[in-house]
C-alpha positions as CSV (number, residue, x, y, z in Angstrom):
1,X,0.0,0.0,0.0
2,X,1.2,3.7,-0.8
3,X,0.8,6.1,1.5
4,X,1.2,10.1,1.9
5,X,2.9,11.8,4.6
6,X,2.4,15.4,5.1
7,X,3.6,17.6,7.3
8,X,1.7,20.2,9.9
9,X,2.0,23.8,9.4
10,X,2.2,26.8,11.7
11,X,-1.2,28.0,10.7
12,X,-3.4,26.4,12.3
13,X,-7.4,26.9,13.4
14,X,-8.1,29.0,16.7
15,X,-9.7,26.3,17.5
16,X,-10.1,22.4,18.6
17,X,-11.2,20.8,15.4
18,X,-10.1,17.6,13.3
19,X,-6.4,17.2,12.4
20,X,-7.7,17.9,8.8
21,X,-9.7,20.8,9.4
22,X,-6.6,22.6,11.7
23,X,-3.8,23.4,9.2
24,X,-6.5,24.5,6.7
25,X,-5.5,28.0,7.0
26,X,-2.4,27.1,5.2
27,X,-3.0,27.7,1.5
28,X,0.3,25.1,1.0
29,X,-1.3,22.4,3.6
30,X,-4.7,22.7,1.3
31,X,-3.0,22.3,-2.2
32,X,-1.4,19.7,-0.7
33,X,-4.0,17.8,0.7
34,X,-6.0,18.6,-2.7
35,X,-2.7,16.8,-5.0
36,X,-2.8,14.0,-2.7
37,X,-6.4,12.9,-2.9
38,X,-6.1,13.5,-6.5
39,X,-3.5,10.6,-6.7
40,X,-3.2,6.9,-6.1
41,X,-2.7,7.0,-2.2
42,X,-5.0,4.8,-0.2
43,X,-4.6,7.0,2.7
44,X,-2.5,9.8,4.1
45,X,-1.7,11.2,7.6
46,X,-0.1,14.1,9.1
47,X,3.4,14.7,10.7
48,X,2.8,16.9,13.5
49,X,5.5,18.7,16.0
50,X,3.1,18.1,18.9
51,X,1.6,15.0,18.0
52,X,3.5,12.7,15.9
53,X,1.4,11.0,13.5
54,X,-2.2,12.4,13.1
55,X,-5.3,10.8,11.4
56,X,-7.2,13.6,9.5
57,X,-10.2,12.8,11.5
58,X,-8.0,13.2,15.2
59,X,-9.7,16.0,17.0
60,X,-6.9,18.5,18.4
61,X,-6.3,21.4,20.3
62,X,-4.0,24.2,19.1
63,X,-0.9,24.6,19.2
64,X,2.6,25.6,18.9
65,X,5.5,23.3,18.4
66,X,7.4,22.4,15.7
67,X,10.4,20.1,14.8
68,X,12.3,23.0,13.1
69,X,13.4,24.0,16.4
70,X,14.4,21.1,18.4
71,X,17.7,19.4,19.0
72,X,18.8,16.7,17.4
73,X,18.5,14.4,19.7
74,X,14.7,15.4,20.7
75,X,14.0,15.2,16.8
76,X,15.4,11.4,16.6
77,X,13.0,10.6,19.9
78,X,10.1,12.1,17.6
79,X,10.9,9.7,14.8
80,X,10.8,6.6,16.9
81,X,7.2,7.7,18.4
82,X,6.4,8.1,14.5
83,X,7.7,5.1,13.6
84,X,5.8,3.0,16.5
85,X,2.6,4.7,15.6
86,X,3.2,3.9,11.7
87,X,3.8,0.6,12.9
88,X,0.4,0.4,15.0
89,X,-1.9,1.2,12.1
90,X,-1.2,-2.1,11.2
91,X,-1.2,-1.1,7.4
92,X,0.8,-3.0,4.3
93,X,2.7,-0.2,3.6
94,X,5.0,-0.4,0.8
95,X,5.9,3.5,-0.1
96,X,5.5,6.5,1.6
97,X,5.4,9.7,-0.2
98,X,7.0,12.2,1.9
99,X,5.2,15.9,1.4
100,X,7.4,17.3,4.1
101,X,10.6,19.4,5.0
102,X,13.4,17.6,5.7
103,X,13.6,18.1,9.5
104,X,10.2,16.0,9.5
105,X,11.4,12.9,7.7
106,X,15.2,13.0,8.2
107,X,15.4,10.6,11.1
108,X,12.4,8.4,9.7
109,X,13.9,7.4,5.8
110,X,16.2,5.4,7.0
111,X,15.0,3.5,9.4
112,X,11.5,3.2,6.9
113,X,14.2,1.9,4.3
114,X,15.5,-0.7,6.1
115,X,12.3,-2.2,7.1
116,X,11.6,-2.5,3.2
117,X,9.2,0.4,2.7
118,X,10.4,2.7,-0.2
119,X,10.6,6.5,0.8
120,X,9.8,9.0,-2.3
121,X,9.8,12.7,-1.6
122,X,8.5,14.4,-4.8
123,X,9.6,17.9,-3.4
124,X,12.8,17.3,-2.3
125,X,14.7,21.0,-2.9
126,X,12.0,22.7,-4.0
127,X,11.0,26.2,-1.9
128,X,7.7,26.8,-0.4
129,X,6.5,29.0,-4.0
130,X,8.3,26.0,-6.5
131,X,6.2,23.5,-4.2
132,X,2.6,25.5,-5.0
133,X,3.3,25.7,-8.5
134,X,3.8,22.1,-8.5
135,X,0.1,21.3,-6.7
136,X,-0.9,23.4,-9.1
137,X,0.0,22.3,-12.3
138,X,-0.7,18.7,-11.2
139,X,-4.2,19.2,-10.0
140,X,-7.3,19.7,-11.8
C-alpha cells in the first residue's frame, strides 16, 4: 500500500477541530491535501510537531510546536514515536510519499528503508512558492 505523509503547518485553526480541518488556514497544507487525494494514495496522515502521527479525522487542540526548532537528539526521539505509531496502524505499507521538509522525515527514511518500505519525496529541494506551483499544475 502507498501512503502520503504530510507535514503540519504553523497556521493552524483558533480552534479544537479535526487534524484535517486545523492546518487549513495554510493555502500550502490545502493544495497539498488537494494533490494528494487526487493521486493513487489509499490513505494519508499528518506529521505533527506536537503530535507525531495524526489521522485527518483526530480532534486537536491548538498549538505551537514544531520540529524546526528542536535538537537533534529530541527530533530522533520524535521519529521513533512516529515510527511505532506507523507501525500500530497495522497497514501493508510499501511507499511513503513524503510531502514534508526535511527536519520532518530525516530521522524516519532510514529506518522506513530498512524495514523494506520505499521512501519518495516528490519535493525534495523545492521552496515553499516552486512547491505550489507544483500542486498546481498537477491538480485539476
Amino acid at each position: 500500500m502507498k501512503i502520503a505523509l504530510v507535514s503540519c503547518t504553523k497556521l493552524k485553526a483558533s480552534h479544537s477541530c479535526n487534524a484535517r480541518m486545523m492546518y487549513q488556514p495554510s493555502t500550502l497544507f490545502k493544495k497539498a491535501v488537494h494533490f494528494i487525494e487526487q493521486n493513487n494514495y489509499k490513505e494519508w496522515f499528518i506529521l505533527s510537531g506536537k503530535h507525531g502521527l495524526l489521522k485527518q479525522h483526530d480532534v486537536i487542540e491548538p498549538y505551537d510546536v514544531t520540529l524546526n526548532h528542536m535538537k537533534a537528539s529530541e527530533r530522533k526521539t520524535w521519529a521513533q514515536s512516529v515510527l511505532k505509531q506507523l507501525a500500530s496502524l497495522d497497514l501493508n505499507i510499501t511507499q511513503i510519499d513524503f510531502y514534508a521538509g526535511v527536519t520532518y522525515r530525516e530521522y524516519l527514511t532510514r529506518d522506513l528503508e530498512q524495514k523494506g518500505i520505499k521512501c519518495n519525496i516528490p519535493l525534495k529541494g523545492k521552496g515553499i512558492g516552486e512547491q505550489l506551483q507544483y500542486f498546481s499544475y498537477h491538480t485539476k
